[in-house]
C-alpha positions as CSV (number, residue, x, y, z in Angstrom):
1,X,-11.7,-27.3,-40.7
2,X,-14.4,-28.2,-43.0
3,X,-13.4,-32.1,-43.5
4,X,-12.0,-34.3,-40.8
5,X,-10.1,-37.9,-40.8
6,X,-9.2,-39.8,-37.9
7,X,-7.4,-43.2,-38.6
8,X,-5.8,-45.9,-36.1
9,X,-3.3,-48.1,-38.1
10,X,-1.6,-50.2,-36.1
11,X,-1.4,-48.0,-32.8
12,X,-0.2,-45.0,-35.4
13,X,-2.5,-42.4,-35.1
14,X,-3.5,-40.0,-38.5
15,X,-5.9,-36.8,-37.9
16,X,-6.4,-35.1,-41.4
17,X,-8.2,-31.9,-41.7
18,X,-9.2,-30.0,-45.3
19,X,-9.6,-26.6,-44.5
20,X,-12.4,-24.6,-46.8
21,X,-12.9,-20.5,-46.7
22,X,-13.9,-18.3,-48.1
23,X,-10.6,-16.7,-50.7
24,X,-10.8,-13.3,-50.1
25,X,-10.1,-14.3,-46.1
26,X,-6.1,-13.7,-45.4
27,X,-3.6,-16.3,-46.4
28,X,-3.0,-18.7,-43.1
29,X,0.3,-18.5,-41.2
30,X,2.4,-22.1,-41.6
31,X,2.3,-24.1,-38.6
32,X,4.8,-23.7,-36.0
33,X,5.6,-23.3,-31.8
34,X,4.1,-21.0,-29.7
35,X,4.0,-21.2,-25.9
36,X,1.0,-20.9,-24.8
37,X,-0.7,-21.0,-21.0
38,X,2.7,-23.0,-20.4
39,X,2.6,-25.5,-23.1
40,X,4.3,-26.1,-26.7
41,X,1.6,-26.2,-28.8
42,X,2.1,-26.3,-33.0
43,X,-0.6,-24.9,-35.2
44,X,-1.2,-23.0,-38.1
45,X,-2.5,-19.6,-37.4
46,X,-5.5,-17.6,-38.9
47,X,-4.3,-14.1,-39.1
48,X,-7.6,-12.5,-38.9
49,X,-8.8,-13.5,-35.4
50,X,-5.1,-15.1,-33.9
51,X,-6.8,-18.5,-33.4
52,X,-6.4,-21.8,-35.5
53,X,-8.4,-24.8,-36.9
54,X,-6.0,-27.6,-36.3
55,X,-3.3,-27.7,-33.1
56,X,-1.0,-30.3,-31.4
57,X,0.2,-29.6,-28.0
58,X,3.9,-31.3,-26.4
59,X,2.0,-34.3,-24.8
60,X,0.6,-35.3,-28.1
61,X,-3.1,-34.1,-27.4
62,X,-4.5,-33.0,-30.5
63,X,-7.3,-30.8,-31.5
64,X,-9.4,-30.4,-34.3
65,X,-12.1,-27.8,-35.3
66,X,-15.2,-28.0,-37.5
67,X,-17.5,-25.2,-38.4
68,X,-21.1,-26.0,-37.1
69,X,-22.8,-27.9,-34.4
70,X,-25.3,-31.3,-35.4
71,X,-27.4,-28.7,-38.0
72,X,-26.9,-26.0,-40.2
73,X,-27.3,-22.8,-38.2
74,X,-28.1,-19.2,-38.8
75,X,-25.0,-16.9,-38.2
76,X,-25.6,-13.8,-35.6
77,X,-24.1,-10.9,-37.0
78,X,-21.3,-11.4,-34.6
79,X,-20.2,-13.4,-31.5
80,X,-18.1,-12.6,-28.5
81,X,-15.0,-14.8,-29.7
82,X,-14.1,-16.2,-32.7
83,X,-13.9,-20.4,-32.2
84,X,-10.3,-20.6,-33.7
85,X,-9.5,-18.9,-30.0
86,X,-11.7,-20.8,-28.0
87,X,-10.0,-23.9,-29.5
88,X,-6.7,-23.0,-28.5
89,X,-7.9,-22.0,-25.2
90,X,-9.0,-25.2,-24.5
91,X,-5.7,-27.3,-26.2
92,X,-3.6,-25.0,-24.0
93,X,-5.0,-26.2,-20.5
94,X,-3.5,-29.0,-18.4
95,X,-6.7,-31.1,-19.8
96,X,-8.4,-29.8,-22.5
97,X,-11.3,-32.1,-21.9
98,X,-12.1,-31.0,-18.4
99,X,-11.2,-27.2,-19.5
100,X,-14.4,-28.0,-22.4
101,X,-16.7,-28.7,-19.2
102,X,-15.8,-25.7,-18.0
103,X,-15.3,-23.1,-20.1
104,X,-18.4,-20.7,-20.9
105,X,-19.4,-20.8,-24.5
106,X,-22.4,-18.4,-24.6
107,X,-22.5,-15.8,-27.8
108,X,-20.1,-18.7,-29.3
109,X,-21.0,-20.0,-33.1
110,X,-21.7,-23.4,-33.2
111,X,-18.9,-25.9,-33.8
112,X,-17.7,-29.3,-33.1
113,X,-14.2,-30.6,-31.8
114,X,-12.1,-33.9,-32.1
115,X,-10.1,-34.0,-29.8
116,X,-7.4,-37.0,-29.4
117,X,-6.2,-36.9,-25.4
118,X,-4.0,-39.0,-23.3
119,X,-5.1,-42.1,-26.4
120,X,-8.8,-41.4,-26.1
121,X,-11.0,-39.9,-29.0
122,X,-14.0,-37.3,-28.1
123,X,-16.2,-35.7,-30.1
124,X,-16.7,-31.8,-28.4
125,X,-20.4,-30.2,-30.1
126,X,-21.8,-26.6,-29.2
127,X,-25.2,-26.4,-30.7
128,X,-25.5,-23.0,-29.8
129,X,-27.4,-23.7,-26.6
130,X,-25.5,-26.8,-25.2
131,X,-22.9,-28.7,-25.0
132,X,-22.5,-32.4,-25.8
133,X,-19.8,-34.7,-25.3
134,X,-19.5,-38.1,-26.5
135,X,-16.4,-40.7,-26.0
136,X,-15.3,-42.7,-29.7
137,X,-13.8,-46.1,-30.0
138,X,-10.0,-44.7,-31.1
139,X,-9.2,-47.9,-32.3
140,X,-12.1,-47.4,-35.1
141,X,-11.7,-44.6,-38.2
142,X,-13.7,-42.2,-38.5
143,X,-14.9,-38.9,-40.9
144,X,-16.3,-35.9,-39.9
145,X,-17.6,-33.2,-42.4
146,X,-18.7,-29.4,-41.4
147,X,-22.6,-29.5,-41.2
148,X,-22.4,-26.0,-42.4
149,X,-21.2,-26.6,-45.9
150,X,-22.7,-29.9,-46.3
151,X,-26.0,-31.4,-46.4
152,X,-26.7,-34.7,-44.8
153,X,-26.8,-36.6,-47.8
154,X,-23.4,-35.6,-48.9
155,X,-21.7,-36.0,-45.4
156,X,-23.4,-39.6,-45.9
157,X,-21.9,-39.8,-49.4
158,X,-18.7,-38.6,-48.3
159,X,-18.4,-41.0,-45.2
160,X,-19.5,-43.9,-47.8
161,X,-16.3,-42.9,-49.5
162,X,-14.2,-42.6,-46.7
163,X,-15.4,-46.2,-46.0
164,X,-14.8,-47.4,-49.6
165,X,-11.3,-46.4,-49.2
166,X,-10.5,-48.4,-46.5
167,X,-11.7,-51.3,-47.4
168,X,-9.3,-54.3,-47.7
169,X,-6.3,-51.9,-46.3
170,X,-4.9,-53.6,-43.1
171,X,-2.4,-50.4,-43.3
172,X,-2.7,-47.0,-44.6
173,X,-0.1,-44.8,-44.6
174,X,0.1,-41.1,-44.0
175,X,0.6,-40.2,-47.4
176,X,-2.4,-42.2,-48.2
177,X,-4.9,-40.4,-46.3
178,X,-3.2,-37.4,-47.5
179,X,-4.0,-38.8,-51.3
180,X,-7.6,-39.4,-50.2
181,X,-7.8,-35.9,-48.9
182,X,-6.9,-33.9,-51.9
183,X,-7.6,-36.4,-54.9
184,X,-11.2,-38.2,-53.8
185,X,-14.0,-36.6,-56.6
186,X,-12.1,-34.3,-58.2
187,X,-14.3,-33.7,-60.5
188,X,-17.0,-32.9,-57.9
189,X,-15.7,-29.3,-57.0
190,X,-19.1,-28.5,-55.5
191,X,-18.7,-31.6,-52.9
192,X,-15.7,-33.4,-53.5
193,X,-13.2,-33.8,-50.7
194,X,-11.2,-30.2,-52.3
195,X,-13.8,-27.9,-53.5
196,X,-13.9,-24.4,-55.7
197,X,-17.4,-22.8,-55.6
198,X,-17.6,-20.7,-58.1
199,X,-14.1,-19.1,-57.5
200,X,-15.1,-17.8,-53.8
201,X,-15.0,-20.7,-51.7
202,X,-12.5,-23.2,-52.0
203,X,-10.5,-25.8,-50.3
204,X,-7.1,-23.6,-48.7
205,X,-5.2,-26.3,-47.4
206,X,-4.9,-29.9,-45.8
207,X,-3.2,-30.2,-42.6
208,X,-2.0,-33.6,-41.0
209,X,-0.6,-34.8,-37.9
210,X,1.2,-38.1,-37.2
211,X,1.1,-39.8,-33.6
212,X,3.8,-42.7,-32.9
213,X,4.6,-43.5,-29.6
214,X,6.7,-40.2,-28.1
215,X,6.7,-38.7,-31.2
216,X,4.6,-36.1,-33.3
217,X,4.6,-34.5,-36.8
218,X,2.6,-32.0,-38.2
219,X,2.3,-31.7,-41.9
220,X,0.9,-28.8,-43.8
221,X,0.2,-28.5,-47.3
222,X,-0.9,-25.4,-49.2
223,X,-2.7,-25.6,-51.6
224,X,-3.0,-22.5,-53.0
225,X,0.8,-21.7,-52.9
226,X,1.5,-24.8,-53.7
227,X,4.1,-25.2,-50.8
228,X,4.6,-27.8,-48.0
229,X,5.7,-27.5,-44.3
230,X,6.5,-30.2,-41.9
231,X,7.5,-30.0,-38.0
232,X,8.1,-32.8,-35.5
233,X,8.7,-33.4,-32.4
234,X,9.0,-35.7,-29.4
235,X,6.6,-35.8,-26.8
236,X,6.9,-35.4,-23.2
């Protein structure tokens, strides 16, 4: 939830998300189905608060969450939901981006969204105190990195990587992004794309979804038990 990818290839769509936590936070539940407020929606599932960092619902809207708003805030001693639950309240309405207009977020951490509906791209921030909402060109890539865990000059570094990667690729390939997302800087565990600081915070897992046409895939890796998972689906 920390590290975010959105790439347009070709009308294939790729949304890559590195998840970092803290360790001694329980082991994540492997993506699957649940039917929520009427929909099919696949996600991997925090099993400390219920909610999730990452979901795709059976249209092919997906949603992904960031810790942190447009600064690094300071965390209240607690908040009235956790944002892994607002998140899938919001992917579980009829239109999650109307539902975001709606829904009240006060005594909600700060966070940010991207969220890929109906072949448009938004960027969802709560500051804390407002809301702001802005449109992105989907046919452009992008990189998003949590404001929480990284200062502006290394979400600048990291982007400048993102954009040295792509450089003279007309195509790139799920597996690709997926490289980029565990293997850029690995000697940087402070900062690099999978981190370990100092033993207690560390990259947990990279999650991926693939959008083609009708059809979606959702690929999870874990990284600390070394073991992949891998749904897909056709969409409605």
């Amino acid at each position: 939830m920390c590290t975010v990818s959105y790439i347009n290839t070709n009308g294939v769509v790729i949304m890559t998300s590195n998840r970092d936590e803290k360790v001694i936070r329980p082991a994540a539940i492997a993506p699957r189905n649940y039917y929520l407020n009427g929909k099919n929606i696949t996600y991997p599932k925090d099993p400390k608060a219920g909610g999730t960092w990452f979901a795709i619902d059976e249209f092919g809207n997906a949603l992904v969450l960031l810790n942190g708003g447009i600064v690094k805030h300071n965390p209240q001693f607690s908040y009235r939901k956790s944002r892994g639950l607002i998140a899938l309240d919001i992917i579980s309405d009829p239109s999650p981006k109307d539902f975001w207009q709606q829904i009240n977020l006060d005594n909600i951490e700060p966070f940010t969204l991207v969220l890929y509906q109906k072949l448009k791209l938004y960027e969802l921030i709560w500051d804390g105190s407002e809301k702001r909402t802005t449109q992105l060109d989907e046919s452009k890539n992008h990189i998003w990195s949590s404001v929480t865990l990284y200062s502006e000059k290394v979400r600048k570094e990291r982007a400048s990587w993102f954009v040295d990667f792509l450089q003279d690729r007309n195509e790139v390939s799920a597996l690709e992004m997926l490289s980029f997302h565990q293997n850029t800087k690995q000697e940087d565990t402070e900062n690099g794309l999978v981190i370990n600081r100092e033993n207690t915070l560390k990259t947990l897992s990279v999650t991926q979804v693939i959008i083609e046409q009708n059809k979606g895939t959702m690929q999870y890796y874990d990284l600390v038990k070394a073991q992949d998972f891998s749904t897909s689906f056709i969409s409605i």
